[in-house]
N, C-alpha and C positions, 0 to 999 in steps of 0.2 A: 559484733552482731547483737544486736534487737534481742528479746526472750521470744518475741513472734517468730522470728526467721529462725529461732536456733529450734522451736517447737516444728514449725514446716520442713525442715533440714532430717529432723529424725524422724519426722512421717515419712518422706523420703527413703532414709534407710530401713524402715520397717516395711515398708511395700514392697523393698528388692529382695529383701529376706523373705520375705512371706510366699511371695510365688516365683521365687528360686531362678528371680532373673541374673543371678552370679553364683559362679561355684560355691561349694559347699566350704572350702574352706575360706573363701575369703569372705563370707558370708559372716561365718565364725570371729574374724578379726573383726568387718566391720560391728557386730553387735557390739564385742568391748572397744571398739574405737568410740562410739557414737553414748556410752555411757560415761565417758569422761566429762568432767568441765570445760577442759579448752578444746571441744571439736568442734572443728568447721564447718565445710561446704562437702556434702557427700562428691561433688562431682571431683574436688579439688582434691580428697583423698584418693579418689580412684585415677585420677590421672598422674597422684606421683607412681603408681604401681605401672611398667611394661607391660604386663598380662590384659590388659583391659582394654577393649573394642569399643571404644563410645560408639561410634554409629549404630553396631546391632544392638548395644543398650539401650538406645534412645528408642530406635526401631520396636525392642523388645516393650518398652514400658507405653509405647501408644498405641500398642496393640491392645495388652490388658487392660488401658483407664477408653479403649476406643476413640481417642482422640485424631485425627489426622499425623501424620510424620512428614516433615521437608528435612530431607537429604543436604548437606553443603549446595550441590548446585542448584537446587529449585530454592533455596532457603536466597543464596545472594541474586539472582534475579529479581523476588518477589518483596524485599526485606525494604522499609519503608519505616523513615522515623516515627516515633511515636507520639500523638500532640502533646506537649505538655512534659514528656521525660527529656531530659540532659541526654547528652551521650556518659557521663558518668556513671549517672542512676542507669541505664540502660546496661552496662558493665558491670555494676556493682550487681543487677539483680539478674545478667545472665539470659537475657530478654533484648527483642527487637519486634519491632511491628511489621507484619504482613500484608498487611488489608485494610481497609476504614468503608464504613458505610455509611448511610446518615442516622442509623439505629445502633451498629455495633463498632467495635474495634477487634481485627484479629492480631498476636501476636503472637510468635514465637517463642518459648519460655526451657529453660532446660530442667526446674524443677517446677513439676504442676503443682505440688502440695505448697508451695510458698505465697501463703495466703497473704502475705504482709505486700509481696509486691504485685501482687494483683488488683489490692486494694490501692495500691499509689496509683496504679494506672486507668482504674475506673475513676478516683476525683481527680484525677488531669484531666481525662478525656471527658468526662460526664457522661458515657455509653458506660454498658453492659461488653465485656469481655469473652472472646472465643479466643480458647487454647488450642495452641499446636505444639508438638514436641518437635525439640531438634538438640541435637548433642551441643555440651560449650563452643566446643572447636566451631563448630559453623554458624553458630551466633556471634560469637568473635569474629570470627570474618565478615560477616553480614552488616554487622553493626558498623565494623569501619567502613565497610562498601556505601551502605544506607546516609552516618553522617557525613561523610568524606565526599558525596556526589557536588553538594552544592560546590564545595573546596576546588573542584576538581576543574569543575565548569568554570567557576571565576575565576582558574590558575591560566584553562584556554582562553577564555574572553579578555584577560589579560594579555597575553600576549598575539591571538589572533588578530583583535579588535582594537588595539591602539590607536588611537587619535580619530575610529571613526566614531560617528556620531549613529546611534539607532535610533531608528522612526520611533515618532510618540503616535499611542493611541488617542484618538478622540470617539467617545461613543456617545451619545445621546442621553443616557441613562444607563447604572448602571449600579446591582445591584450593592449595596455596601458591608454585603457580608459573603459576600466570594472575594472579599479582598484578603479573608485570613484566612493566611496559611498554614501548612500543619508546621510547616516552621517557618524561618523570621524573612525578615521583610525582604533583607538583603540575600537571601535562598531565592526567593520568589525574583527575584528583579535578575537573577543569575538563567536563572530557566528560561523567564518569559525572554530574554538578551538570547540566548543558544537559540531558543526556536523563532525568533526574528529572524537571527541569522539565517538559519534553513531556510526561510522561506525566501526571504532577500534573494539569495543562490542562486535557487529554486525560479523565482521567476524573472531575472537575468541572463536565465538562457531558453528564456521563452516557452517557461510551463502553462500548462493550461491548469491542468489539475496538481495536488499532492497527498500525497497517500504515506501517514505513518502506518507502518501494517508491523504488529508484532509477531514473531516466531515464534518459535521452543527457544531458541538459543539468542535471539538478536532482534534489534528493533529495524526493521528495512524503512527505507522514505524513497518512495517510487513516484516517478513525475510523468504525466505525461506531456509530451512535447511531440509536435505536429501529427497528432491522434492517436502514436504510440507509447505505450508505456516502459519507460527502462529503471534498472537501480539508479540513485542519483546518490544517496549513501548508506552507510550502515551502522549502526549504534548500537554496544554492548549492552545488555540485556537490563545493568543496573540503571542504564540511565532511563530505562522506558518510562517509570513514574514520573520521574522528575517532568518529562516532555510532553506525556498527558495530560497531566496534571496542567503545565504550563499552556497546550494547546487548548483544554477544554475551559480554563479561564480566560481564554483570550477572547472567544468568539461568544462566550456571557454564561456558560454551564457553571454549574455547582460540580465543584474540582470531585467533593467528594461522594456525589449521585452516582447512583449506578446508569451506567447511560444505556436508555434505548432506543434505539432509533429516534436522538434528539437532536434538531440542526439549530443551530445559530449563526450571527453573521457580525459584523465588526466595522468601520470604518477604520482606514489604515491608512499610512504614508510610509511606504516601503519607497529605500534610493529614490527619496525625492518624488515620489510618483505615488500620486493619490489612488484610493480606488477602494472598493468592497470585498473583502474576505468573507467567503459564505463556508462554515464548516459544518462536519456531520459527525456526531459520536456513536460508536455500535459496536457491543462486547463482542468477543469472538473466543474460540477456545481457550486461547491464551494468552489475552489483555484485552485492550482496550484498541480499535481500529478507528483512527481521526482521517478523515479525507476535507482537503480544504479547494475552491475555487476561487480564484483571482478575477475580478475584472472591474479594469479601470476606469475611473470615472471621466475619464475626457473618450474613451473611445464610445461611447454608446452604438446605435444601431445603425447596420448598413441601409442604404437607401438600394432599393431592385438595381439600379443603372449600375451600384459596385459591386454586385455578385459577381462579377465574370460573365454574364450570359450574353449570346451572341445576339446583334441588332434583332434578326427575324425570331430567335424563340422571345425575346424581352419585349417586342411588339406582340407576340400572342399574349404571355402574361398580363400588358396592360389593355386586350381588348377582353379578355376572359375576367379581369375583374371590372373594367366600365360596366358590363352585362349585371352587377349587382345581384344575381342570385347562382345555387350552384356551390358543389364540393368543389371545392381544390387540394388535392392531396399530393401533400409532402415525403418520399420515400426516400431511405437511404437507411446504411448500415449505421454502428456506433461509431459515434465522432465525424459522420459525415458531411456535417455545417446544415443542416435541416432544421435546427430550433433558430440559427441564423435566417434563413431563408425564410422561415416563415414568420419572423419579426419582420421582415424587412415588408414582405407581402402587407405586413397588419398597420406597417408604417403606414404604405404606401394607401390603404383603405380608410385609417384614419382621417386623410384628407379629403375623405368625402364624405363621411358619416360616421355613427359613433361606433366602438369596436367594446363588444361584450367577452372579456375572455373569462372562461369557467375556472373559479377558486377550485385551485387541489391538483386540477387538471394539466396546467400550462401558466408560466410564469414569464411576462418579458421582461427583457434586459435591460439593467439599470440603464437612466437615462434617456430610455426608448420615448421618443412624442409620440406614439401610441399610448405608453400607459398612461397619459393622463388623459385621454380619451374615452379609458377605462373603466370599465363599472361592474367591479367584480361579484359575484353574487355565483349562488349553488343552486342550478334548477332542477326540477326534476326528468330523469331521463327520459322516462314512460310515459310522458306528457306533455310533447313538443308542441305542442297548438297554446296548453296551460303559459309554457315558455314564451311562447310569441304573445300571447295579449298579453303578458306585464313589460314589455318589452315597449318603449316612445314610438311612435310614429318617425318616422325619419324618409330620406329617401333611399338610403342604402341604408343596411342594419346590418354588420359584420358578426358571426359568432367566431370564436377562436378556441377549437374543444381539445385541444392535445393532442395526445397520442390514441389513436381507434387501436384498442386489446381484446377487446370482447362483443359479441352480437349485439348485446344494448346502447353500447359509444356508436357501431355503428351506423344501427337502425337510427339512430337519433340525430346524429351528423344527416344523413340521407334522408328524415324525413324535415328537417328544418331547412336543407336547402331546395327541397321539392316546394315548401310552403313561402317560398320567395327570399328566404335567407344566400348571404353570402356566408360559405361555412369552410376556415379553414382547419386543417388537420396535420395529422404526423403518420405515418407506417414505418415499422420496421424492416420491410422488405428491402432487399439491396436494389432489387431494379425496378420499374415503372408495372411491367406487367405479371411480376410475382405479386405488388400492390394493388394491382388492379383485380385479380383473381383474390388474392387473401381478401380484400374486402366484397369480393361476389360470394364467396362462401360465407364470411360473418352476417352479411347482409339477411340470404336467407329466402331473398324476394327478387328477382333476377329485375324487375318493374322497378324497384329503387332504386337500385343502380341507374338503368338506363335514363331515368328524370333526373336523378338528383345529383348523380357525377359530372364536373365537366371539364376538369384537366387533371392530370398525374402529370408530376414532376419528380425523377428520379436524380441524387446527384451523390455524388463521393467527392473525394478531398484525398489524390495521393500523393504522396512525399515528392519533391521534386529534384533531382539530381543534383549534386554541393556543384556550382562553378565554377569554385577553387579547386576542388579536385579531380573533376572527370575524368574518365580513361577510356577507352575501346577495350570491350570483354566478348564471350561469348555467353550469352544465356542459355538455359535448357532447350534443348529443339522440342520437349512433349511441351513446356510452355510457350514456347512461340506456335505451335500449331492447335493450341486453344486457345489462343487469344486471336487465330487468323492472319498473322503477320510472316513474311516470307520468314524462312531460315536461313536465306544465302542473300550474297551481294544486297547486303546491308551493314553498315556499322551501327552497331547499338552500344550503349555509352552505361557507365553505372561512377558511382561516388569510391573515392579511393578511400577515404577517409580520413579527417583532418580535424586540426585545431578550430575550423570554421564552424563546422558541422556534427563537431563531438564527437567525430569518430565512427560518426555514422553512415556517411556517404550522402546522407540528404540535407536538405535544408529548405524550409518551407516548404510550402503544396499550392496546389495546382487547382481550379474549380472545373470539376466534370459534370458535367448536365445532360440527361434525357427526358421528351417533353413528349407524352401522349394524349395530345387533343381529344377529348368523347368525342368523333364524330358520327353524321348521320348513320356515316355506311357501320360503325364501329357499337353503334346502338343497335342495329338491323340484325347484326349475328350473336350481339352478346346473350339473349336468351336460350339462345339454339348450344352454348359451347357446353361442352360435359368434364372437361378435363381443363387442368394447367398447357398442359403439351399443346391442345386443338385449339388454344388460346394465343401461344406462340406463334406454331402454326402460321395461323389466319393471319397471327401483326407482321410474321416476316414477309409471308408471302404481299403481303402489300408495303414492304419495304420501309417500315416502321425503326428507325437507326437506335442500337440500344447501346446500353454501357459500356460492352464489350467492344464495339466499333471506335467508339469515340480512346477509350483508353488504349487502343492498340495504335490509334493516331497521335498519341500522346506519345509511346516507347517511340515510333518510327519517327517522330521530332526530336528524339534526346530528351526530352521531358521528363519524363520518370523509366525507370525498367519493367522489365518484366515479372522478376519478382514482387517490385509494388503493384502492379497491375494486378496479380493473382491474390494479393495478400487484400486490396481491394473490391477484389466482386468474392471474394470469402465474404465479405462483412464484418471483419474481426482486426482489431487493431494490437492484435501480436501472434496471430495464428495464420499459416499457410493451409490449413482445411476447410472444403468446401461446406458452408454450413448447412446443406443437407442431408449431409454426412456425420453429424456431428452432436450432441446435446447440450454443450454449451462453451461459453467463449471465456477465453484463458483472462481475465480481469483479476484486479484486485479483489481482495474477499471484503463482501458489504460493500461493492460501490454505491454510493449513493446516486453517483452523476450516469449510470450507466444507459439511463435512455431503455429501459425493459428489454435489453439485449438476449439475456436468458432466455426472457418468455419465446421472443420472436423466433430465439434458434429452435427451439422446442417444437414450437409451430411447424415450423417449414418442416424438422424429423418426422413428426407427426403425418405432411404431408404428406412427405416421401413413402411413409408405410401404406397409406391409404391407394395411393395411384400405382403403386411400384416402378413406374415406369415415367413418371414427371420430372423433364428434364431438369437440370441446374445451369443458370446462365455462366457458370464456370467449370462445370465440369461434366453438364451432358448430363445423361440419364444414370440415374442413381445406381442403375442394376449393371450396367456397363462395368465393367474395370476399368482400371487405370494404369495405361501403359509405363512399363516400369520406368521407362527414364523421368516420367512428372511422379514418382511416387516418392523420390529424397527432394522436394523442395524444399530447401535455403533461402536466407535470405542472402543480400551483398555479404560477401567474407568482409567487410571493411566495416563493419554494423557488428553491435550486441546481438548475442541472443532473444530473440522476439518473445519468448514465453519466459514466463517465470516459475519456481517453484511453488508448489500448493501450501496456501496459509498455516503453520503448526507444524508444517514437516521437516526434520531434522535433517542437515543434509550428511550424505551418508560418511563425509571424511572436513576433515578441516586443515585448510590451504597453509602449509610456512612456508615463508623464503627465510632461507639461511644466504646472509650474507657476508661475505670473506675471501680476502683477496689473495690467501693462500691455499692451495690447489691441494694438500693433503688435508689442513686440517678441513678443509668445504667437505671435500669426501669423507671424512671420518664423523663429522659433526650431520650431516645425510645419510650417511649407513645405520648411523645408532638412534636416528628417530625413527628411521624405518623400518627396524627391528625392535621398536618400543613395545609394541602391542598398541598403541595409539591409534585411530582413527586418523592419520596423517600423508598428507600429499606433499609432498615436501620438493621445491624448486630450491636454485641457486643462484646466486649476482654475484658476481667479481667485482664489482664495486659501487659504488654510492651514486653514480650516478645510472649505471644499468639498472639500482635497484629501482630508482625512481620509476623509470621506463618500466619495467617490470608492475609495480604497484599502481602505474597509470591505465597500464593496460586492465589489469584483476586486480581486487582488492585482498590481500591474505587476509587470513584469519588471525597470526600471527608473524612476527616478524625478529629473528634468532640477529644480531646485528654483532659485528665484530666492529672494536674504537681506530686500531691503529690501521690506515689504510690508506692509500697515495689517492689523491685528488680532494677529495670529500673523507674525513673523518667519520666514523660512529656520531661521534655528538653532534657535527655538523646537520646530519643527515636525520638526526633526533630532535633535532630545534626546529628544523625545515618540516619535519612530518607534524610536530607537533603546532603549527604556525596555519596550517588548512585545515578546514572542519572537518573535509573527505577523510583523512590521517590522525585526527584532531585523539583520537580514540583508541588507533589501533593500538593492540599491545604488544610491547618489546620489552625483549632479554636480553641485555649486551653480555657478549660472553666476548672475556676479553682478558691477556696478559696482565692490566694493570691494576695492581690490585694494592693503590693507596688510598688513603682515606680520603683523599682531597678528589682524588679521578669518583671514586663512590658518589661523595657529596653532589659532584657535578652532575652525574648520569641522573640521578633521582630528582634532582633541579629541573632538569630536561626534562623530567616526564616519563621516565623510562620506568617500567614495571618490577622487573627483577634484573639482579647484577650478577654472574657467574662468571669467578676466573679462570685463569688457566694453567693451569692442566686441570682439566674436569673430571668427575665421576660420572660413568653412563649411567650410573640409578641417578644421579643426583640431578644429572639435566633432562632425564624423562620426568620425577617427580617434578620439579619445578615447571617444563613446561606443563604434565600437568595438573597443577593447583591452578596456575593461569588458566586454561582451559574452561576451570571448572568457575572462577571465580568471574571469567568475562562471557562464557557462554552457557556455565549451567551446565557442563559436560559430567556425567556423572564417572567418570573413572573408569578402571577398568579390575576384572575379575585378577583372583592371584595368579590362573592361570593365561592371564593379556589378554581374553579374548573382551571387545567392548559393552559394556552394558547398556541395557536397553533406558532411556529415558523415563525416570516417574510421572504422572501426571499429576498438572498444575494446576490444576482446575478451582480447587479449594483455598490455590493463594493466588489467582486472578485478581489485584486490587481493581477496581472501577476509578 
């Protein structure tokens, strides 16, 4: 030791003495230890001594200097090499990094007084240093979690990714100092390979969006695929840096910016297939939230004729836009292909003049022969006539304004197409005349509306039944009697679930269209109406076909069920609730791609308090109840769960399968986890290959694995798990008879986490399972008396 470090070491033992953070005797030994010659590392004396609690010491001293404390399990989530230190220096000074900013560096340190290694880590990194306390014990662990991540990743990428080839980036430009990373090249080339992977997956089974969303305990990556959102996988808590890190350099961020609400985009070649990555960065309580969108560059824009829409409504559409002036409004829920629809519309107008769409507001799809028709510019809202003279002489002149949210978007939409403008739009409304009414109320002018609107177009997008797997079921009768479809002597069809269809039941969707012409008779009474209801009303009684009709035509085809039918006029792409019922829609947290779904549902609640009596086109008048047999809607059993859990929330138990294909020790080996005090749910497999099945169906949290087993070995089934990205991660304990050095070597080769033989200790296989626990999800232990402990919060070691 240094005479710096041995001078920090006994400031150290003076601070514990001084405010009497160790008993009083052993306070007395350490003064005369610490006045010798050859004395060490305070923490290193104190850990040869049994008596000594490093955690409530560590606890104890970042109280008194007020510094922040991470716990072992917030410490190995958040634990992140340091620029510029070794993993040796990193060991040698008892220290790991937390956090990086572009002004500071946070680390973890287990003596704050040791000014000599704080001074290393300020000329490595060239920032200003923030301290956080945390005992050895959990900086030891962190620090191998921290250097050991890239090791770990190149160990899967090794054996997952043999002989394939990963897409190369090509960008345009790019900056050449987001190329260094806080470690070395070959970390970085490990990262950015994993989250290729992901995505690759990811959009081979035909995702639209991807969503890394971090937890308290785990990193999830949620896709959506045909408008709904499911898990696709899950990543232990340490890898999240590495992935952010990796995702926010991909799409062109500065790795170590804090990000807010900052989007970038990328040119890619994923499996051979070109195309644009557009991503979004946006902090959240507990990391870092990246959502990425896919689209390829041979698919560009649909042309009107490949919507789906039927000969006579696709003839109105092109006599309603020959007409050259006039709203047309777009309505549908989220993900209802309505930013499609109205590219297609802006296509289809570009071939007749030039299409102005508003910067900020509405962005078309790569590719689109519209945008280069384009002439992006920001007018001012309150000054539509200002708008129209900077605007060419032309003979059609298209505006294209996005989404109408507020009374200025749509005074302004409605006064530019009153002024001879063609003006398309967006609503978040799910049907044509909740669209029609939401923009009579923003409007404000009943006169605008009736000059300036001149079609609503309402459409949705539901799943469409696997036809590899169909079967005859029976749906709910309260759902067949709101959607209007008999409940007898009909077969009605739903998805079993399958390898085609992911176990879903569906596969692709379907286009459903409702089209409300302005016309004369439809202008005559809309100043007269007072209500959403007397608006209804009026369009049924003149026989006006809405959502509901066309989708109940849809179930009585086999086409979709009637769970997707309900789960579609919700407006919600993973919630069974009527959204006037409701304040908001079960989504990723921070979506970016969301389409103002929020606001819209807020709206419509808003409504509902206002009129109390304003039906819902799925569920009738909001004051009504709801007859109990529609009040447990499911979706298909042959399907995921539609909702997810809420961002940051712990879930309340954590899933093992124990697996063993002897019938006492299975039972002995699940009595004693479940009398751990553990937060544990604990399943069984009788062998290696049930287990598969098993872990296909739910992913455990962990996984208890016994070697000697007829069919599939332990190892077998450990080289197999560790060979898929889904599995790539999970953590395994082989607990198992053989207990030679050469069966060890192997299991660890494998990837397997921890080794216990047999005949076990019950403390000894609760501790171990959990340190795992804590070390892959940040689980913080339990009290002496097992009951489980509440989670610290992470907020101070959130890295960006």
């Amino acid at each position: 030791m240094t005479v710096q470090e041995i001078h920090g070491e006994k400031a150290f033992a003076r601070f514990l003495i001084r405010h009497g953070l160790l008993p009083e005797a052993i306070c007395l030994e350490l003064e005369q230890a610490f006045q010798n010659e050859g004395f060490g590392r305070v923490w290193d004396w104190l850990g040869s001594r049994t008596d000594t609690d490093e955690e409530a010491l560590a606890q104890g001293v970042a109280a008194k200097l007020h510094l922040p404390y991470a716990s072992p399990g917030t410490l190995s989530g958040a634990a992140s090499p340091i620029p510029g230190i070794t993993r040796e220096v990193a060991e040698r000074y008892q220290l790991v990094g937390v956090g990086e900013s572009s002004a500071t560096v946070s680390i973890a340190i287990a003596n704050p007084f040791d000014r000599n290694a704080i001074q290393r880590v300020q000329a490595a990194s060239g920032k200003p240093v923030q301290l956080v306390v945390a005992s050895p014990r959990a900086i030891r662990e962190a620090t191998a979690l921290a250097y050991q991540a890239e090791e770990t990743v190149a160990q899967y990428l090794a054996r997952a990714l043999a002989g394939e080839q990963a897409g190369k980036t090509t960008r345009a430009s790019r900056d050449a100092s987001l190329q260094r990373a806080t470690r070395g090249a070959a970390a970085a080339a490990s990262e950015d390979q994993l989250l290729r992977t992901v995505l690759e997956k990811a959009i081979a089974c035909g995702a639209e969006e991807i969503h890394l969303e971090p937890t308290a305990e785990a990193l999830y990556v949620w896709v959506r695929i045909d408008g709904v959102y499911e898990e696709f996988l899950r990543f232990p808590k340490w890898l999240e840096q590495a992935l952010v890190r990796a995702g926010k350099a991909l799409i062109g961020l500065d790795p170590a910016a804090r990000p807010i609400g900052r989007r970038g985009a990328v040119c890619l070649v994923l499996s051979g297939r070109s195309g644009t990555l557009e991503g979004w960065a946006e902090p959240s309580a507990v990391g870092v939230h990246l959502a990425f969108r896919w689209r390829e560059s041979t698919r560009g824009a649909l042309a009107v004729e490949e919507l789906g829409m039927e000969a006579g409504a696709l003839q109105q559409v092109h006599h309603t836009l020959r007409r050259g002036s006039g709203l047309v409004l777009v309505a549908g829920g989220p993900h209802s292909g309505k930013s499609t629809t109205l590219n297609a519309l802006a296509l289809l107008c570009a071939q007749q003049g030039p299409v102005f769409p508003i910067d900020g507001s509405y962005w078309f799809d790569p590719g689109s022969a519209a945008d280069s028709h384009a002439s992006r510019y920001a007018p001012n809202l309150s000054d539509p006539e200002g708008v129209l003279a900077q605007s060419p002489a032309s003979p059609q002149l298209t505006l294209v304004t996005g989404r109408i949210a507020d009374s200025s978007a749509a005074r302004f939409a409605l006064q530019m197409a009153s002024n001879g403008w063609l003006v398309l739009a967006e609503s978040d409304c799910t049907d044509a005349v909740g669209a029609l009414w939401h923009l009579f109320e923003l409007a404000d002018d009943p006169s605008l509306v009736t000059k300036g609107l001149g079609l609503v177009i309402a459409q949705a997008l539901p799943r469409k039944v696997c036809a590899h797997c169909q079967e005859p079921y029976e749906p709910e009768r309260g759902l067949l009697v709101r959607l209007h479809v008999p409940a007898s002597s009909q077969c009605y069809v739903r998805g079993r679930g399958c390898g085609a269809c992911r176990k879903t039941g569906y596969r692709g969707r379907v286009p459903v269209f409702q089209f409300l012409p302005i016309s004369p008779e439809i202008r005559a009474f809309l100043p007269s109406v007072r209500s959403e209801q007397d608006l209804r009303f009026a369009l049924q009684h003149g026989k006006t076909p809405g959502l509901t009709e066309e989708l109940a035509r849809l179930v009585l085809e086999g086409s979709t069920t009637v769970e997707e039918a309900w789960r579609v006029l919700a407006g919600d792409e993973g919630s069974s609730v009527c959204p006037h019922q409701r304040t908001a829609f079960a989504t990723p947290a921070g979506n970016p791609f969301a389409d103002g779904q929020e606001e819209a549902s807020k709206r419509s609640a808003n409504r509902s308090e206002v009129s109390g009596s304003d039906p819902s086109p799925c569920c009738g008048p909001a004051t009504t109840p709801q007859p109990a047999a529609s009040q447990a809607v499911t979706p298909s059993p042959a399907g995921p769960p539609l909702q997810k859990q809420p961002a940051g929330a712990r879930p309340p138990s954590f899933d093992v399968l124990v697996v063993e294909d002897e019938p006492d020790a299975r039972r002995l080996v699940q009595r004693v986890l479940e009398r751990s005090g553990l937060p544990l749910v604990v399943r069984t497999a009788e062998s290696g290959g049930e287990a598969l099945e098993r872990i296909e169906a739910a992913l455990p949290h962990l996984l208890v694995l016994d070697v000697m087993m007829p069919g599939m070995s332990g190892f077998e089934l450990c080289e197999r798990l560790r060979s898929d990205i889904r599995t790539a991660f999970l953590p395994v304990l082989m607990l198992t008879a053989l207990d030679s050095s050469e069966h060890r070597t192997r299991a660890f080769l494998l990837g397997t986490d921890d080794y216990l033989t047999k005949p076990f200790s019950r403390d000894e296989l609760v501790a171990r399972v959990r340190r795992i626990l804590q070390r892959t999800y940040g689980y913080e232990g339990t009290t002496r008396e097992g009951r489980p402990n509440e989670a610290q919060p992470r907020s101070h070691l959130a890295c960006a």
